[in-house]
C-alpha positions in Angstrom: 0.0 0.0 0.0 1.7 3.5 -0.9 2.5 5.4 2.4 0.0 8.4 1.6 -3.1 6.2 0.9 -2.0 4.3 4.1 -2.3 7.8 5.7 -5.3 8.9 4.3 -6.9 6.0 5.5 -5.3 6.1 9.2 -6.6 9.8 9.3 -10.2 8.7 8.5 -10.4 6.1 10.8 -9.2 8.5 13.4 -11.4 11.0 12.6 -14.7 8.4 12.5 -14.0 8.3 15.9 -14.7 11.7 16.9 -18.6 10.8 18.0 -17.8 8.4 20.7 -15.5 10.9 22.6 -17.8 13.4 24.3 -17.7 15.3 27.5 -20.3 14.8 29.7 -20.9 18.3 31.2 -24.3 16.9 34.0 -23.0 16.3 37.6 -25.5 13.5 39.1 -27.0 13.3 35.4 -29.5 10.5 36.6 -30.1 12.4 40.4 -29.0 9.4 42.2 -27.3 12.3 45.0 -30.1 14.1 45.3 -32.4 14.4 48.7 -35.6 12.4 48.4 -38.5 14.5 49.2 -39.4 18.2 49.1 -36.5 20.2 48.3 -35.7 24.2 48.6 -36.1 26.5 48.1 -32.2 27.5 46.9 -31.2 24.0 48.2 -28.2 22.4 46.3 -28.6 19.0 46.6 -26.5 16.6 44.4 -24.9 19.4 42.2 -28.6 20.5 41.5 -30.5 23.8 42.8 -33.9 23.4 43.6 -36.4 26.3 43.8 -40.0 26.2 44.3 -41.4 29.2 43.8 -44.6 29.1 45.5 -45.4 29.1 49.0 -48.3 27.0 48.2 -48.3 23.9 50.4 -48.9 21.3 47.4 -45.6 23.0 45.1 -43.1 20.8 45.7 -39.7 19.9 43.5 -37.4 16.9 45.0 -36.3 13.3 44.7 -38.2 10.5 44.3 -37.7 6.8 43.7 -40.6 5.9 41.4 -41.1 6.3 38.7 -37.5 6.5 37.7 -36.1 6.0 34.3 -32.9 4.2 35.1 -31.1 3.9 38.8 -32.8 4.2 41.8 -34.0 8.1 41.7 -35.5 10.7 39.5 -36.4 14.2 40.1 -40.1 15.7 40.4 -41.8 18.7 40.5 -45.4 19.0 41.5 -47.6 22.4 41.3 -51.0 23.8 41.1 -52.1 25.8 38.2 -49.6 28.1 36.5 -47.1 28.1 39.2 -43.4 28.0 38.0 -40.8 25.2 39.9 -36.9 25.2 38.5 -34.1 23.2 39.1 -31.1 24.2 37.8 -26.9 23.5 37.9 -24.4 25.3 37.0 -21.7 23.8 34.3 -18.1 25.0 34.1 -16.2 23.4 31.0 -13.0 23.8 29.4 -12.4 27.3 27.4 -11.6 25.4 24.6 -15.3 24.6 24.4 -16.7 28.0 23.9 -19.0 28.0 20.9 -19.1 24.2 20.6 -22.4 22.3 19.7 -23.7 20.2 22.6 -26.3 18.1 22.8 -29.0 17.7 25.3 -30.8 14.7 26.1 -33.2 14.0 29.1 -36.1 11.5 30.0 -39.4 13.1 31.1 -42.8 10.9 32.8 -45.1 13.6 32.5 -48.3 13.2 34.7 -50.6 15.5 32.7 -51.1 17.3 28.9 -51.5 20.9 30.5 -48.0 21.0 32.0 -45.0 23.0 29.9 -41.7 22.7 30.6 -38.9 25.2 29.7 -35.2 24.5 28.9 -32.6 27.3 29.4 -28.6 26.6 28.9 -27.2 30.1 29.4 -29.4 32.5 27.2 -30.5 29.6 24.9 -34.0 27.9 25.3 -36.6 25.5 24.3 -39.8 25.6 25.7 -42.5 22.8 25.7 -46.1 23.8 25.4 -47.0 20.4 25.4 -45.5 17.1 26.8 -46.3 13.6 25.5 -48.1 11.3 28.0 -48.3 7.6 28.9 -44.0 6.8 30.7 -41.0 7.8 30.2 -40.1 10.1 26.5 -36.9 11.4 25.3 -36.1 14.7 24.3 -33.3 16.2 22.7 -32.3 19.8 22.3 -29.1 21.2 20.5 -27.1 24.1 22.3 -24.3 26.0 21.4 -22.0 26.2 23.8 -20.8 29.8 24.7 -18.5 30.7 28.1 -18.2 29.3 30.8 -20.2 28.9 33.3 -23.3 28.4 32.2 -26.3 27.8 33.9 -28.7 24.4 33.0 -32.3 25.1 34.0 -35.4 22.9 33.8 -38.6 25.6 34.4 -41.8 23.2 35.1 -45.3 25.4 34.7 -47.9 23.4 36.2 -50.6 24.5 33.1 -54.1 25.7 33.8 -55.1 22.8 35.5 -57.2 22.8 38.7 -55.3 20.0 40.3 -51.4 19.1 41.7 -50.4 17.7 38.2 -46.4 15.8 38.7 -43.7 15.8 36.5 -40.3 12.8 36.5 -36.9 14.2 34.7 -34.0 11.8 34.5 -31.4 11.1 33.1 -30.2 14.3 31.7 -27.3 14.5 29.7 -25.2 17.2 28.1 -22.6 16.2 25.7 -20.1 18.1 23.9 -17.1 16.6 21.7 -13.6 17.0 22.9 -11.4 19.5 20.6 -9.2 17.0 20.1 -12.4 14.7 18.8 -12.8 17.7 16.4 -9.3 17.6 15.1 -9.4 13.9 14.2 -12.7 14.8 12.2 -10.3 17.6 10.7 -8.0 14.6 9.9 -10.5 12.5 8.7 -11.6 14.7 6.4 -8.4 16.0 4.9 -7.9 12.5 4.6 -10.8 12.0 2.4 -9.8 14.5 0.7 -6.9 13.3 -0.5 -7.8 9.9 -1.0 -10.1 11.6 -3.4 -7.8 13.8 -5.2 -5.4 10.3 -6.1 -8.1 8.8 -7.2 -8.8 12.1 -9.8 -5.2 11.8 -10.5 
């Protein structure tokens, strides 16, 4: 094999392997640290800050242990009506991530179709006027990273409902790919295209 097609090829398969090194940017991504019950208000618990903002007796944001997605906890937020309950956490990453894509995932068991949830990484968001029903859903939401810190913050609006109406988040994840990940893609590419331009030749 002639050494620069032997290179090409190296720098691709480098570079295809970009997308399975990530940085997971979540402390306690699945709550497993966090205090069962009632929570806050400006509790940190886990790595997460909980804040309920009413003083109403039946708003509530905490840890449970069912329903949970996967481990042994989740979180959940209960309110009446409109009222608004957050937890949040701030994430601190490397400089060399500024302006970076990231990805958010989480899992949400929503208890009821008039609930919204909003979904704020630094002045970014994504706001839910309607969640899915019937277990646990995944949702994904795509960030651009800018400095760090950053503040992560799941707003839950309890609807217009007349009742305490319960949502479950776990398992939230925010990934973003190491700069040297992005480099190998570089590679890869350049690699490409050279293995291309031979094969023109």
């Amino acid at each position: 094999m002639m050494p620069w097609k032997a290179a090409a090829i190296l720098a691709m398969l480098l570079g295809g392997a970009w997308s399975a090194r990530a940085d997971q940017l979540v402390t306690d991504s699945s709550f497993e640290n966090i205090a069962l019950g009632p929570i806050g208000p400006d509790v940190t618990s886990g790595g997460w800050i909980f804040n309920p903002y009413s003083a109403d007796s039946g708003d509530s944001v905490g840890g449970v242990s069912s329903p949970v997605h996967s481990g042994s906890q989740a979180a959940y937020f209960t309110a009446y009506n409109e009222t608004d309950i957050d937890i949040s956490q701030l994430i601190n990453f490397s400089s060399a991530l500024n302006g970076m894509p990231a990805v958010l995932t989480f899992w949400v068991e929503n208890g009821n179709s008039n609930n919204q949830l909003t979904v704020t990484l630094g002045t970014q968001s994504q706001f839910y006027s309607s969640l899915a029903t019937g277990g646990y859903m995944e949702y994904t939401v795509n960030f651009t990273l800018g400095t760090s810190p950053q503040t992560l913050l799941f707003d839950f609006n309890g609807g217009d409902g007349e009742s305490p109406t319960t949502l479950y988040l776990d398992d939230v994840s925010l990934n973003a790919p190491e700069p040297a990940s992005m480099a190998l893609l570089g590679a890869g590419l350049l690699g490409l295209g050279l293995l291309r331009r031979r094969k023109a030749g």
